[in-house]
N, C-alpha and C positions, 0 to 999 in steps of 0.2 A: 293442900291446905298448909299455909304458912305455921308456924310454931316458931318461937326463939331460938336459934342457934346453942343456947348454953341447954335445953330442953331435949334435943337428940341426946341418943346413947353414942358412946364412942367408936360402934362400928359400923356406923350410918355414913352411906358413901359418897365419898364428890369428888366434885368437879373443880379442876382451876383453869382460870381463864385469863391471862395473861396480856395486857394492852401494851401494843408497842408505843403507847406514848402516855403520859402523864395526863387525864383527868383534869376539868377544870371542876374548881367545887361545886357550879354551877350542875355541872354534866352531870357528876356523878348522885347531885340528888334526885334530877331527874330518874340517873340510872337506877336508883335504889325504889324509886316510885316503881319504874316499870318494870323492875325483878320481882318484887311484893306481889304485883299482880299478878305476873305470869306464875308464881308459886301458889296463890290463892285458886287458879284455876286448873292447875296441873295437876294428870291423873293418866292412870295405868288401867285399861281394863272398867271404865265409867267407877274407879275408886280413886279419892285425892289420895295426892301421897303428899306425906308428910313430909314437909320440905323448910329450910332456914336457906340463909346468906349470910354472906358476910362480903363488906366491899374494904380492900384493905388498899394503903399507899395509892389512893387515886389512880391505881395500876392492875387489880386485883379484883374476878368477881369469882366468891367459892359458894358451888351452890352445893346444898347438902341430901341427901333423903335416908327416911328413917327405911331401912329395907324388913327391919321386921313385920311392921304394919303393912307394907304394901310395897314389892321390890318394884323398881322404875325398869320396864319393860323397852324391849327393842323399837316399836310406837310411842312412850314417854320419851325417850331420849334423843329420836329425831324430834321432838318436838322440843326439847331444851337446844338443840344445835341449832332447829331453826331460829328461837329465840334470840339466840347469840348471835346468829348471822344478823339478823334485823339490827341488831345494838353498831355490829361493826358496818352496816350501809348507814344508820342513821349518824352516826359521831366518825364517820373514813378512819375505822382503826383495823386494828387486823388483831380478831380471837383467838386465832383458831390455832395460828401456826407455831408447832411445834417443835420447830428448828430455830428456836430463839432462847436466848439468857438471860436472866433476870438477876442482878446481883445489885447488895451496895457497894456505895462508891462515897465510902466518909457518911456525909448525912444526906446522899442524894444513893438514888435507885436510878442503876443502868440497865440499860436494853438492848443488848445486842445480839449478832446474830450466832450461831454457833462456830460456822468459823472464824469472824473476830475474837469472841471467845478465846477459841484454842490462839490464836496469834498473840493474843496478852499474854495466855499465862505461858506461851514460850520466853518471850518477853518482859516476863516475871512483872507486866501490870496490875495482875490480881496474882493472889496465892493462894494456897491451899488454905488460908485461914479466911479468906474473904467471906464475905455470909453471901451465901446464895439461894435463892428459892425454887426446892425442889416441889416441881409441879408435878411429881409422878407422886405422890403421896394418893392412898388408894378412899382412905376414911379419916373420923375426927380425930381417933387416936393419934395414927400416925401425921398428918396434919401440924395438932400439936404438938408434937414430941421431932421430928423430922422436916418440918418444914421451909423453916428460916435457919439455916445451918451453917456450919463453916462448910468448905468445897469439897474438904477431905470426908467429909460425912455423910458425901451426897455422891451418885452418881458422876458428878463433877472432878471427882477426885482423880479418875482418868488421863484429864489434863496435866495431870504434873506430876 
């Protein structure tokens, strides 16, 4: 059952889904149509879970669920990956993979792969202060508080 995003508690957990390429605005409303649905009909156990989105930088789909009402089960969540699968054969993107970076780049968002990555910031292309988006974020909490970050604040900081 879909709900607002701002309507979860902040330990309601997600998902981020990372597009290796930039959304046209066209796509992404489709895309938001056919997330709303699949949350309206997603369920754990013949119970909806309580579920938001958010589609962010025509690069970004975070899907949420509330776990105290009804946690997303090992059968919910193959059915949100299959979801996702469908999104990446219907628009030829790639969801899924998680050997990839996601940072800005001034006022544009880059995508690259993890070792181009490490090759800039030997390179000193990016630094530790770049913003980058950490996709390991577990809930809304952390999400908002950890997720658009400088490098040194993230996992990222590795690199340098």
């Amino acid at each position: 059952m879909y709900v607002p995003f701002e309507n979860l508690p902040e330990d309601s957990k997600i998902w981020i889904y990372q597009s290796n390429r930039k959304f046209s605005d066209a796509e992404f409303l489709e895309i938001e149509t056919d997330v709303k649905s699949f949350l309206d009909s997603w369920e754990a156990h013949s119970v909806s879970l309580e579920s938001s989105y958010q589609l962010k930088y025509n690069r970004f789909i975070i899907i949420a669920v509330n776990q105290e009402v009804q946690a997303a089960t090992g059968c919910s969540i193959d059915k949100s990956v299959q979801f996702i699968q469908k999104l990446e054969q219907k628009y030829n993107v790639d969801l899924l993979d998680k050997m990839n970076v996601t940072f800005k780049n001034g006022e544009h968002i880059a995508h690259k792969s993890l070792i181009d990555f490490k090759k800039m910031a030997k390179e000193k292309a990016v630094t530790e202060n770049t913003i980058v988006f950490n996709n390991l974020v577990n809930n809304i909490e952390e999400f908002n508080e950890s997720w658009e970050v400088p490098a040194m604040d993230s996992w990222h900081s590795r690199f340098f």
